[in-house]
MARZA-893413 format. One record per residue: residue in one letter; x, y, z of N, C-alpha, C in turn. Coordinates in pm, whole numbers, padded with zeros to 5 digits, always signed. Example, Ala and Ser with C-alpha at 12.3 -4.5 7.8 and 13.67 -1.06 7.14 Angstrom:
! residues 2
A+01319-00569+00780+01230-00450+00780+01320-00330+00780/S+01285-00225+00708+01367-00106+00714+01290+00003+00787/
This chain:
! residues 371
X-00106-01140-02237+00016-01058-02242-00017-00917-02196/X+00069-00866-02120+00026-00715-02070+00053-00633-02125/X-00011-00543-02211+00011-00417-02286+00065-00295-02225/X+00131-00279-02262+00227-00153-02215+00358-00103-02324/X+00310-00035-02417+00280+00077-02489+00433+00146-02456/X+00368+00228-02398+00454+00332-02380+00406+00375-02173/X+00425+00493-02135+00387+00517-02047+00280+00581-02026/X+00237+00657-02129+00126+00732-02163-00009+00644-02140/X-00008+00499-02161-00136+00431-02156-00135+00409-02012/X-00090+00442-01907-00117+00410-01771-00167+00582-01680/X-00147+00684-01802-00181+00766-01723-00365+00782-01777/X-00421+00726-01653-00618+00685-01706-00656+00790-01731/X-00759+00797-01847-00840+00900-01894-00971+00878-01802/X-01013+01004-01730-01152+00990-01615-01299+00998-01677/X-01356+00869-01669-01475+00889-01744-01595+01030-01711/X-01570+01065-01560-01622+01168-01578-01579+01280-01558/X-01596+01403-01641-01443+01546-01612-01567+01680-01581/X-01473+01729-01483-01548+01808-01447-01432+01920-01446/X-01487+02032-01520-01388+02153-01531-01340+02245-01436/X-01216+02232-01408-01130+02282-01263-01122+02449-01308/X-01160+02507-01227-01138+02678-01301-01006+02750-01265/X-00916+02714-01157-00825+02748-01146-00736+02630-00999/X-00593+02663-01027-00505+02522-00934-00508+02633-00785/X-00592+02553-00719-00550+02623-00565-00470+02630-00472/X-00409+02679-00370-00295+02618-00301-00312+02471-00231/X-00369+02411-00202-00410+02337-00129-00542+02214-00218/X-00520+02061-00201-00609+01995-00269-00697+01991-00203/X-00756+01999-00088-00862+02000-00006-00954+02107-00108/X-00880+02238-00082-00949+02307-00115-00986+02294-00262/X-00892+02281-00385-00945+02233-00499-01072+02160-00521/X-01038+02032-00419-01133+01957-00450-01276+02013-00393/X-01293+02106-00297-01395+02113-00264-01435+02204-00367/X-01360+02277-00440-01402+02370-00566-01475+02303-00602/X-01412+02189-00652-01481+02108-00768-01615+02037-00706/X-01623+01958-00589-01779+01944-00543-01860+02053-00580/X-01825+02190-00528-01901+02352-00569-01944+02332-00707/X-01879+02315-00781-01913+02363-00963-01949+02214-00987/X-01984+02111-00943-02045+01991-00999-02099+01928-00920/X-02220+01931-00847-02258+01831-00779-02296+01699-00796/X-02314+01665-00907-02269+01542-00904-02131+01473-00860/X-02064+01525-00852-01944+01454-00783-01940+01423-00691/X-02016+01525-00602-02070+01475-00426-02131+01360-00447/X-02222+01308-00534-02335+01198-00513-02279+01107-00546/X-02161+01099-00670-02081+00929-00689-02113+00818-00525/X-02170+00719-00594-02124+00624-00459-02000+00599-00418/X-01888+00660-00523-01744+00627-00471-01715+00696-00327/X-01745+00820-00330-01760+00914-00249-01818+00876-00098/X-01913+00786-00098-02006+00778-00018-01975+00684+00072/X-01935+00556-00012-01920+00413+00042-01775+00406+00111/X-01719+00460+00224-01599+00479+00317-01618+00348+00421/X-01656+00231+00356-01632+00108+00439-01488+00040+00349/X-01440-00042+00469-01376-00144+00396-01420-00286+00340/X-01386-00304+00218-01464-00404+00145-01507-00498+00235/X-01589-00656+00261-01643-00693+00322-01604-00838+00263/X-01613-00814+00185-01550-00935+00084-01443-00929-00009/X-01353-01042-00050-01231-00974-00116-01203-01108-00187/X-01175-01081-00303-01137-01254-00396-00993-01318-00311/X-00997-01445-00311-00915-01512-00263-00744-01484-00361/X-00665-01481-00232-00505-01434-00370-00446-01577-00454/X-00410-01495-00554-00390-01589-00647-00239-01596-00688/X-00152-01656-00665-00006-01606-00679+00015-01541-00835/X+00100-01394-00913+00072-01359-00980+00282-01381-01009/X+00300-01448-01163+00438-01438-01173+00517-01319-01244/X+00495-01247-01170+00528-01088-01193+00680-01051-01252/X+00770-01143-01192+00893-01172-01234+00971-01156-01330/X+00832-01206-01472+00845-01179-01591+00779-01023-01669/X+00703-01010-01565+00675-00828-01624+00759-00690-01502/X+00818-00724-01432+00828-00605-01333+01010-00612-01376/X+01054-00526-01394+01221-00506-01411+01255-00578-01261/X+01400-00643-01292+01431-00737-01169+01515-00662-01019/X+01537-00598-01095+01609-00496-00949+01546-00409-00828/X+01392-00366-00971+01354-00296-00906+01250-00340-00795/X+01207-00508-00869+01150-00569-00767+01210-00655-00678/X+01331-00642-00669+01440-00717-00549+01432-00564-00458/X+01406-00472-00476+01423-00342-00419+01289-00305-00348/X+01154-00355-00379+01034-00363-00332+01002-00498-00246/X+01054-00563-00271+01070-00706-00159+01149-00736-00032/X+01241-00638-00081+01366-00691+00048+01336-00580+00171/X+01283-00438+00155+01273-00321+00208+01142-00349+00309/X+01153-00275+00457+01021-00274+00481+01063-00126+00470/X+00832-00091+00444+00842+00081+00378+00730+00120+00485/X+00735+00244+00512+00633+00316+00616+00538+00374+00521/X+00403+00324+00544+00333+00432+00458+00240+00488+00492/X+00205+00566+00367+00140+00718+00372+00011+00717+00302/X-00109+00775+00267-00185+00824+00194-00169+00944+00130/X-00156+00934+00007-00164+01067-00079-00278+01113-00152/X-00318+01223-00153-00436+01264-00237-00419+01255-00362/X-00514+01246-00517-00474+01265-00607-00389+01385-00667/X-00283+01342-00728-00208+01468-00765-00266+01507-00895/X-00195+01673-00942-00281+01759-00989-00209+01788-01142/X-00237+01715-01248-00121+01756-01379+00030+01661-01369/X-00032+01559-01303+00128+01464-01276+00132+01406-01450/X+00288+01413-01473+00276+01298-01620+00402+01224-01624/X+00326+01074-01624+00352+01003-01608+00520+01023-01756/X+00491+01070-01854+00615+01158-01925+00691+01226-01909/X+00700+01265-01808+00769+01387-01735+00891+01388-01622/X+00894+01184-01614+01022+01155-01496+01135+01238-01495/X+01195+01260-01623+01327+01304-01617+01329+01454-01549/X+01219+01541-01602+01221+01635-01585+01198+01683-01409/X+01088+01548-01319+01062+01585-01185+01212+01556-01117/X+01301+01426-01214+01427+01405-01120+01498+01576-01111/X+01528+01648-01209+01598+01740-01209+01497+01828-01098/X+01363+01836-01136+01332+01973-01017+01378+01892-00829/X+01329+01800-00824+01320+01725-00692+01495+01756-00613/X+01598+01684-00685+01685+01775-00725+01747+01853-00685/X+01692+02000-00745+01721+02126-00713+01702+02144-00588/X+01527+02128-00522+01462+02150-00485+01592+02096-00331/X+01602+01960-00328+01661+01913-00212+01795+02012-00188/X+01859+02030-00295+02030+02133-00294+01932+02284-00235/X+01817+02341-00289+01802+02446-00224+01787+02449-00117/X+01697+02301-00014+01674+02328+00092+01803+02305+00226/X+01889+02248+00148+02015+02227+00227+02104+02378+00196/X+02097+02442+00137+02168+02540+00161+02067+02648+00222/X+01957+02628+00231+01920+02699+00323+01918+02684+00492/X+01991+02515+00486+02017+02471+00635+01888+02389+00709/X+01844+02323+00586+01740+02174+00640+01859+02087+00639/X+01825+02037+00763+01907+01904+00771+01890+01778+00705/X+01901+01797+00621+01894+01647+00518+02030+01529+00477/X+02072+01543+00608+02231+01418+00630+02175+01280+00629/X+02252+01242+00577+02230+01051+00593+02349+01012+00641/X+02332+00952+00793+02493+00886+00845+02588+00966+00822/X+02572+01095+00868+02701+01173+00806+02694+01304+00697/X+02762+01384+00711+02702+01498+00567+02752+01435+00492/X+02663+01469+00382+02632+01426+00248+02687+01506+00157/X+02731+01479+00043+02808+01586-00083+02694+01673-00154/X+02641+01585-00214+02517+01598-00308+02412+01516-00325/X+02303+01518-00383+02213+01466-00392+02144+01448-00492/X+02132+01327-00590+02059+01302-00751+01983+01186-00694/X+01869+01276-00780+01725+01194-00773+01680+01172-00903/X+01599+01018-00887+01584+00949-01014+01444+00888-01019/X+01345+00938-01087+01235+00916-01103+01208+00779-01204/X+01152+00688-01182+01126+00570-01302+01010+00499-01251/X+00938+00437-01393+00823+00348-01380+00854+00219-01349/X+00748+00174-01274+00785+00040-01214+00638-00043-01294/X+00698-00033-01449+00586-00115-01531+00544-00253-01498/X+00458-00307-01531+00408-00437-01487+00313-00459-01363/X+00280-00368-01261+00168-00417-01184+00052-00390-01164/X+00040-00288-01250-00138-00227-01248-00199-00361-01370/X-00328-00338-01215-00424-00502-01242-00533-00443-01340/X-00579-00291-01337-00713-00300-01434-00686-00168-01511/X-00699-00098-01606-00742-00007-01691-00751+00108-01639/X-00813+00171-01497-00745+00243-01445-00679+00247-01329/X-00609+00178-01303-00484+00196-01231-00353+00306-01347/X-00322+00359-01261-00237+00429-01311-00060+00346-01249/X+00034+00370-01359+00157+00271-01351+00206+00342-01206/X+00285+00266-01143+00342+00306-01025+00520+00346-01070/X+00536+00473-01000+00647+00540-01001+00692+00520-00853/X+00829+00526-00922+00982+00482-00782+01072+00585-00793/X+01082+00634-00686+01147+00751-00615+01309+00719-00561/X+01396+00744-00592+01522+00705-00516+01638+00820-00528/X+01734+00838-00440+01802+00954-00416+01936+00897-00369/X+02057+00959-00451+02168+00872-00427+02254+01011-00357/X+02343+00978-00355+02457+01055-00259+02570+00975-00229/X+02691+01014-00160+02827+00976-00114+02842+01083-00029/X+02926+00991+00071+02971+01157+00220+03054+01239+00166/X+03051+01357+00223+03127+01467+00166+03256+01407+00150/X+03321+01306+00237+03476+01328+00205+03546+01200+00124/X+03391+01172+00049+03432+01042-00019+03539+01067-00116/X+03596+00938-00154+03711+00950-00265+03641+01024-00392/X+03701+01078-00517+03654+01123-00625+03569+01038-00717/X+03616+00927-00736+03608+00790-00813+03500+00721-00714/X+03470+00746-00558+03381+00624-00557+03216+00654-00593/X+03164+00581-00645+03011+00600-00689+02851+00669-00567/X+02783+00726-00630+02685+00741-00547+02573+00619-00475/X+02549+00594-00385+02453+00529-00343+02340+00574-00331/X+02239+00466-00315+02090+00500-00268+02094+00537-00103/X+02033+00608-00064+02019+00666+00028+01863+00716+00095/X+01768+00714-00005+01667+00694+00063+01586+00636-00083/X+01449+00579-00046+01340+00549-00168+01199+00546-00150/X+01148+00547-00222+00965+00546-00208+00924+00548-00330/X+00806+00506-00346+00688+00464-00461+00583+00504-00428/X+00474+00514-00563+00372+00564-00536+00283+00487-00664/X+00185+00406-00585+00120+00342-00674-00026+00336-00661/X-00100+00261-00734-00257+00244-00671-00256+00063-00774/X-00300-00005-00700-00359-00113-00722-00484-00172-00738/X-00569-00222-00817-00668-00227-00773-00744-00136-00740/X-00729-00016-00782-00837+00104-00710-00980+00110-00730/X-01034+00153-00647-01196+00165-00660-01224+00245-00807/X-01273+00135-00908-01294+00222-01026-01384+00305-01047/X-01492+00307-00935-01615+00466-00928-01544+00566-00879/X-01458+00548-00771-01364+00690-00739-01289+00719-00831/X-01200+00628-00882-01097+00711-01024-01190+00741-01119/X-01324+00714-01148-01382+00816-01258-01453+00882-01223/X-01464+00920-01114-01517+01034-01026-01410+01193-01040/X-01319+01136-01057-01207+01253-01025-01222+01366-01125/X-01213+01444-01117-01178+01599-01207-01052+01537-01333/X-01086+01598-01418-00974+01613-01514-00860+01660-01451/X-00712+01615-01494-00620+01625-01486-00591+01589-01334/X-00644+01504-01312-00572+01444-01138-00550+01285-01126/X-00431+01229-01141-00388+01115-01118-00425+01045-00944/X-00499+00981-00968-00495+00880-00833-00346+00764-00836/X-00272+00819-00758-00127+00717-00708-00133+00722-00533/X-00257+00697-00465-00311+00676-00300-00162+00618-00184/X-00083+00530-00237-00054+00468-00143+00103+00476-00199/X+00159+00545-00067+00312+00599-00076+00387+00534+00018/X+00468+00513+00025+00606+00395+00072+00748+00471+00078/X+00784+00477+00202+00890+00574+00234+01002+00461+00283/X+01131+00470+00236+01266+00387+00306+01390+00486+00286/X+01407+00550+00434+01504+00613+00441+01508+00723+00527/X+01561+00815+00544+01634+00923+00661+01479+00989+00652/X+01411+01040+00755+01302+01118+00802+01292+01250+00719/X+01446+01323+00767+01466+01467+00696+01414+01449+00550/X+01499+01343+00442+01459+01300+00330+01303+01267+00308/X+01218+01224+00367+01096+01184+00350+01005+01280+00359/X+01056+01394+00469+00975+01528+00486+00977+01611+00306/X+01094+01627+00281+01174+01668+00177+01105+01664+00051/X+01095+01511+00013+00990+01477-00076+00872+01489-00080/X+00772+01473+00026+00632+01499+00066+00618+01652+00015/X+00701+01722+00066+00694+01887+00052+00708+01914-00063/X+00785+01824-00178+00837+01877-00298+00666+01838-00404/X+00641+01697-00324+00505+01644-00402+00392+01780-00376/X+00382+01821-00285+00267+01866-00234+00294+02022-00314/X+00374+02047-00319+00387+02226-00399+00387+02220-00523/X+00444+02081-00575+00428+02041-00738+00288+02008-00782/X+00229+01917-00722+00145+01866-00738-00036+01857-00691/X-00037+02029-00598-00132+02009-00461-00193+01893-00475/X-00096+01806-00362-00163+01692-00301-00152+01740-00142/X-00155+01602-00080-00153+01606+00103-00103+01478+00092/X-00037+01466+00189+00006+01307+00250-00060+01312+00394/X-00048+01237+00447-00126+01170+00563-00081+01037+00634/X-00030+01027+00812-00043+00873+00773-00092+00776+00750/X-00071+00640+00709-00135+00551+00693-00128+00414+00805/X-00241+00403+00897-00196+00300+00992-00223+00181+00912/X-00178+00060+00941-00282-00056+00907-00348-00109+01017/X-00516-00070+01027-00639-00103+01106-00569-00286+01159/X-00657-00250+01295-00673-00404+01333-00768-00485+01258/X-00847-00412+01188-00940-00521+01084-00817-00535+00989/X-00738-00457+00906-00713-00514+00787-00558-00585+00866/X-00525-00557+00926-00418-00692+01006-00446-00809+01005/X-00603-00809+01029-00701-00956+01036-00674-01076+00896/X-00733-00934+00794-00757-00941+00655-00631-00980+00612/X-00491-00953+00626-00384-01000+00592-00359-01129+00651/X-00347-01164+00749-00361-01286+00813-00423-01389+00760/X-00535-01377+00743-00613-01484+00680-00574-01468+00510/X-00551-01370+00447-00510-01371+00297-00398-01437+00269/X-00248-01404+00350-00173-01492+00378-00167-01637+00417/X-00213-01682+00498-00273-01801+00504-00337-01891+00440/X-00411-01813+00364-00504-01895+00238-00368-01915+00162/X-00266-01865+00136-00174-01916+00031-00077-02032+00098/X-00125-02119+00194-00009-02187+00245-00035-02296+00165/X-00094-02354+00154-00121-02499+00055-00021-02441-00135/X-00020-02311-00173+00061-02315-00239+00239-02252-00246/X+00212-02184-00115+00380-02163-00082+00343-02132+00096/X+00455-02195+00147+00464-02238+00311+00466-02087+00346/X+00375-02012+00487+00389-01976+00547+00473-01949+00619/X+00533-02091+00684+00600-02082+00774+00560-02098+00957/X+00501-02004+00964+00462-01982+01057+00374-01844+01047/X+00262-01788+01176+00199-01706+01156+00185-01641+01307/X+00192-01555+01301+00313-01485+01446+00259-01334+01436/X+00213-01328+01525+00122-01210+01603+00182-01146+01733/X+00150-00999+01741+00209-00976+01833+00100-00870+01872/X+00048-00896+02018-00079-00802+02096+00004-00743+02151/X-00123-00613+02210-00081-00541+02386-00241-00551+02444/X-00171-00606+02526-00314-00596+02622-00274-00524+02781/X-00455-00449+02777-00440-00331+02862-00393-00380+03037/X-00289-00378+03068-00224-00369+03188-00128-00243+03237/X-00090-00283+03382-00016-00159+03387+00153-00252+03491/X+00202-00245+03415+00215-00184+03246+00171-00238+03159/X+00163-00218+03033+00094-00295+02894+00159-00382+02905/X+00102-00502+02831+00178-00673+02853+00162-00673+02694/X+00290-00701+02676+00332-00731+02514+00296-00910+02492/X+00223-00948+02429+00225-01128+02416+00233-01140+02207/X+00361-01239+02229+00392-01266+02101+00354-01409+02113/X+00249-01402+01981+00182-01568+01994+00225-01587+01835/X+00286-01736+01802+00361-01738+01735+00240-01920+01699/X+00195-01973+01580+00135-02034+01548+00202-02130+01405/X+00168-02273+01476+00270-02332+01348+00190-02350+01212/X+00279-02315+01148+00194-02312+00991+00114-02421+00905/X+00092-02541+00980-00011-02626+00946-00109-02608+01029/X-00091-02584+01157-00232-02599+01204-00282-02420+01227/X-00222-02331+01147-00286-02235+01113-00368-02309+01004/X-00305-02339+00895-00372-02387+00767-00479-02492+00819/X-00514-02569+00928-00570-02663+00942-00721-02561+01021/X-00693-02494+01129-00781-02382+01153-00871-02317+00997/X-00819-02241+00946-00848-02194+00836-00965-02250+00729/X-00854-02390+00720-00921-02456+00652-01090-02481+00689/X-01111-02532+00828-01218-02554+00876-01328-02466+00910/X-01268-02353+00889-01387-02171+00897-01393-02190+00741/X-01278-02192+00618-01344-02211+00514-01493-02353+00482/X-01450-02418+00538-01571-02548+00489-01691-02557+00571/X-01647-02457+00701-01795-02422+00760-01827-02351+00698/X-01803-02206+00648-01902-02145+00620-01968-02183+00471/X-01917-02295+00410-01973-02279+00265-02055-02404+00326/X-02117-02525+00413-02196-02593+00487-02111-02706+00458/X-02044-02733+00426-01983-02879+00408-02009-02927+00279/X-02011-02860+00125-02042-02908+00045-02169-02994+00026/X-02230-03070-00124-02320-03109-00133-02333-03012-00278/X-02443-03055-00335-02455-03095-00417-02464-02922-00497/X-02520-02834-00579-02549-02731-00658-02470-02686-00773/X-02482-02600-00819-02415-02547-00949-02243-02538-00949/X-02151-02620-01015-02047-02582-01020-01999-02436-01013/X-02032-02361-01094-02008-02223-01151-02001-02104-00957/X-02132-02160-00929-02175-02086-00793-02048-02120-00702/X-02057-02264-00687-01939-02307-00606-01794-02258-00621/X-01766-02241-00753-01640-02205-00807-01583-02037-00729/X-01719-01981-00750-01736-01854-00716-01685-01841-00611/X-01791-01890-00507-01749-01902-00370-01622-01942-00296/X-01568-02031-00342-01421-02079-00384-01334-01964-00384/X-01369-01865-00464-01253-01772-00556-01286-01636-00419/X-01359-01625-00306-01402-01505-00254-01392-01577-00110/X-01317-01443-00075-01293-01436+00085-01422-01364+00185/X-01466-01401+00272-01548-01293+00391-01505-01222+00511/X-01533-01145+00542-01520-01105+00640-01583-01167+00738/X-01672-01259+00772-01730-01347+00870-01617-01450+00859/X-01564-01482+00770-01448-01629+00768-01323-01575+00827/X-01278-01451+00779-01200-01400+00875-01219-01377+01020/X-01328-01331+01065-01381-01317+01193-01324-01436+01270/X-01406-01573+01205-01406-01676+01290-01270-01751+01304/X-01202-01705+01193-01018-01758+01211-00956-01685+01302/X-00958-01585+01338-00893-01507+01457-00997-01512+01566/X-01131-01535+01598-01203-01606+01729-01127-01745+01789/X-01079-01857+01672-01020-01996+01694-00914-01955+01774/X-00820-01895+01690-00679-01833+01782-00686-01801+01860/X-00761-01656+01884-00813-01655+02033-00838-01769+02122/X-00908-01813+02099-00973-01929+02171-00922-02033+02227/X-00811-02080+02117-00697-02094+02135-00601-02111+02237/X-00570-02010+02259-00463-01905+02303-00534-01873+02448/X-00642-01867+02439-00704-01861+02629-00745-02040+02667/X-00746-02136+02604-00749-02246+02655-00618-02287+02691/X-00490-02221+02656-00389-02289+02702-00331-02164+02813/X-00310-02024+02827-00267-01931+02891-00415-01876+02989/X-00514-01857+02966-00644-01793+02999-00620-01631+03006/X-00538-01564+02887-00546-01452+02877-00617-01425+02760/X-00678-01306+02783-00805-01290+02684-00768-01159+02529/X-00719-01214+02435-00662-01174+02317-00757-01004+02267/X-00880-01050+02284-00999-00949+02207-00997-00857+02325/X-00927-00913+02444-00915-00718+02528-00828-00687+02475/X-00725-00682+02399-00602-00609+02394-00613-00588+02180/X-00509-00515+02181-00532-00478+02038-00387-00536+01964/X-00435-00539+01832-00350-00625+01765-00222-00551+01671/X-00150-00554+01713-00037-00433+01665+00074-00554+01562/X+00116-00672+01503+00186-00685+01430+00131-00832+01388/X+00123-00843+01243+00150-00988+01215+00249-01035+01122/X+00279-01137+01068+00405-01204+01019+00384-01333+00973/X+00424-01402+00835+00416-01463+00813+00531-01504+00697/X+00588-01594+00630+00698-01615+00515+00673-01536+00413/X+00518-01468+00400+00507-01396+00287+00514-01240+00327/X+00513-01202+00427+00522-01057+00458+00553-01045+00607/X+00571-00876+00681+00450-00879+00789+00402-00696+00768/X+00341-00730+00893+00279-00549+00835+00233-00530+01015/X+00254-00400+01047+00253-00338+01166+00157-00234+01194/X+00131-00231+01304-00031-00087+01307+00039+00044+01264/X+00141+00070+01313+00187+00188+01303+00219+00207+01125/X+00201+00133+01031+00167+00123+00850+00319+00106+00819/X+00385+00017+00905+00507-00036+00838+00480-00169+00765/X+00513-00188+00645+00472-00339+00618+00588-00377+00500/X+00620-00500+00507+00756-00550+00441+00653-00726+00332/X+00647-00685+00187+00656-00807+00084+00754-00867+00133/X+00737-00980+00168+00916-01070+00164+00857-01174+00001/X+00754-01164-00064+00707-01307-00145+00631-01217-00276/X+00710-01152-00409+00691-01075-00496+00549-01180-00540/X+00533-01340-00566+00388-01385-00600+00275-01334-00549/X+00311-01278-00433+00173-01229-00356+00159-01082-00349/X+00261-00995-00370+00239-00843-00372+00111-00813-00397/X+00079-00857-00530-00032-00764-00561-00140-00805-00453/X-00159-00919-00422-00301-00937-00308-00268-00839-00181/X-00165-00848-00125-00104-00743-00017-00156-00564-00072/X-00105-00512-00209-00100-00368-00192-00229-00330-00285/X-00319-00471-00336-00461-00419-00347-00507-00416-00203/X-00514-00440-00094-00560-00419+00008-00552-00311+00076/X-00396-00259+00051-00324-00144+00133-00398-00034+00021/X-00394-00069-00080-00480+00063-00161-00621+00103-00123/X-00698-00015-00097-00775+00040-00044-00802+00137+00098/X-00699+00075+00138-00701+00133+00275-00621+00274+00269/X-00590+00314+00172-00523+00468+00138-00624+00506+00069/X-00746+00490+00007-00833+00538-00044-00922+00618+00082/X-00938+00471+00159-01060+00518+00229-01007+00562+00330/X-00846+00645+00377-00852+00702+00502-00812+00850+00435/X-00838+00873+00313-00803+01036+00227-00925+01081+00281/X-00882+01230+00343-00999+01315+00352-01050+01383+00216/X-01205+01367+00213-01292+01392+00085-01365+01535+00142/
């Protein structure tokens, strides 16, 4: 059963604290304070190790359904979100929603009367923002709970009586985070890495700016790498034997002039049938040893097994066309459970699998924060 208290138990206490002497304008610079007055913080291996994992446990469908409020996860499934990397913020509390809806708020009414364009489809009347926890998906002890961002409005010349809508949204969560970096951190700084924007640009600037003066953080974008495109592909895939794929549908550019767009579109058994056969090579074809070991191996993905599932496709794919996949770069994949794009657009369509999806994307907002 998942414990959850109150909100207070998701904001993590950092096993190691190192005393901040004063809030700077800027987290770069904070943080480099804090390397200054503690060197040990430079030496954490969290710090050090800026690869992407190499290995990753196989996903396990998680029935979240029953811990995540239902709207709010019909609202995280149906949306695709552009995202961002955020630095740890500085004195965030996780107690304090009501109070950031009112500044955020203000903050948006001041910058429109100072003449930021912040219209959605039209001028807008007003603008209420609503801060809330999206309890239920932090996987370990310190993960900190993920907060949902949403901002309603009606056009200026709406009727009196009709209601406000959503108009833009975003979250900010960490999954799975590297637990040597979150206890690496300074006292009083929440790690929430990986931010998710749906809605008007003006609005998204809006918020970033409101986080970053509240909170010295930084945002940044977030692409998703052609390795971890890979890594989704094959993670997705591994779940077809317990919910259908569908299909698994890629989309390259390879270098011509002009660029040649090729959408290779793969049927969802004999993806699973591919797959399958990079899984049972690389473990040798079974035989005989320790259950326990085997089990293990079973439960953990590689990066060599991934390798060789997108070499097949390739391979593939030039025995029937003879165009060569590994010159060109891999900009979208897709499958019944998601898809996700280089440019860091990526859409859950399958709430069982979220968490394997945005432990991945967390990492990948960890390790593209400048340290």
């Amino acid at each position: 059963m998942e414990k959850h208290h109150n909100s207070v138990t998701r904001t993590p206490l950092n096993s190691v604290v190192v005393q901040r002497r004063s809030k700077s304008k800027s987290y770069r610079l904070s943080y480099r304070s804090c390397l200054g007055a503690a060197s040990r913080l430079g030496l954490t291996p969290a710090l050090t190790a800026r690869r992407l994992n190499t290995s990753r446990r196989a996903p396990k469908p998680h029935n979240i359904t029953e811990k995540v409020d239902a709207e709010q996860l019909t609202l995280l499934v149906k949306t695709e979100w552009q995202l961002s990397y955020v630095t740890p913020l500085y004195q965030f509390r996780h107690t304090q929603l009501k109070s950031y809806s009112r500044q955020l708020s203000a903050f948006i009414a001041a910058e429109k009367q100072q003449g930021m364009a912040v219209e959605v489809e039209g001028p807008q009347k007003t603008f209420r923002v609503s801060f809330s926890l999206v309890q239920g998906l932090t996987e370990s002890d310190d993960d900190a709970e993920t907060v949902l961002v949403q901002i309603y409005s009606k056009p200026l010349f709406a009727r009196q009586d009709e209601p406000q809508k959503p108009v833009w949204s975003g979250w900010l969560t960490c999954i799975n985070g590297n637990p040597e970096y979150l206890g690496s951190l300074p006292k009083d700084f929440i790690c929430l890495p990986l931010f998710g924007s749906s809605g008007a640009e003006g609005l998204t600037t809006l918020v970033k700016s409101w986080f970053q003066q509240s909170f010295d953080c930084c945002f940044g974008p977030l692409e998703i790498s052609h390795t971890s495109l890979q890594w989704l592909m094959a993670l997705w895939t591994n779940c077809h034997n317990e919910y259908s794929i569908q299909h698994l549908k890629m989309i390259w550019t390879l270098p011509a002039v002009p660029p040649l767009q090729v959408t290779y579109t793969v049927n969802s058994e004999d993806a699973w049938e591919l797959w399958g056969s990079v899984r049972k090579g690389n473990r040798g074809g079974g035989g005989g040893g320790g259950g326990g070991e085997e089990a293990e191996e079973e439960s953990s993905i590689d990066i060599e097994e991934v390798r060789r599932f997108m070499q097949g496709l390739q391979s593939h794919f030039y025995r029937h066309f003879r165009l060569d996949l590994s010159a060109g770069s891999l900009n979208q994949v897709s499958t019944a459970l998601g898809s996700a794009k280089y440019s860091g657009r990526i859409k859950i369509s399958n709430s069982r699998y979220m968490i394997t999806t945005l432990t991945l994307l967390t990492e990948c907002a960890l390790l593209k924060m400048p340290i």
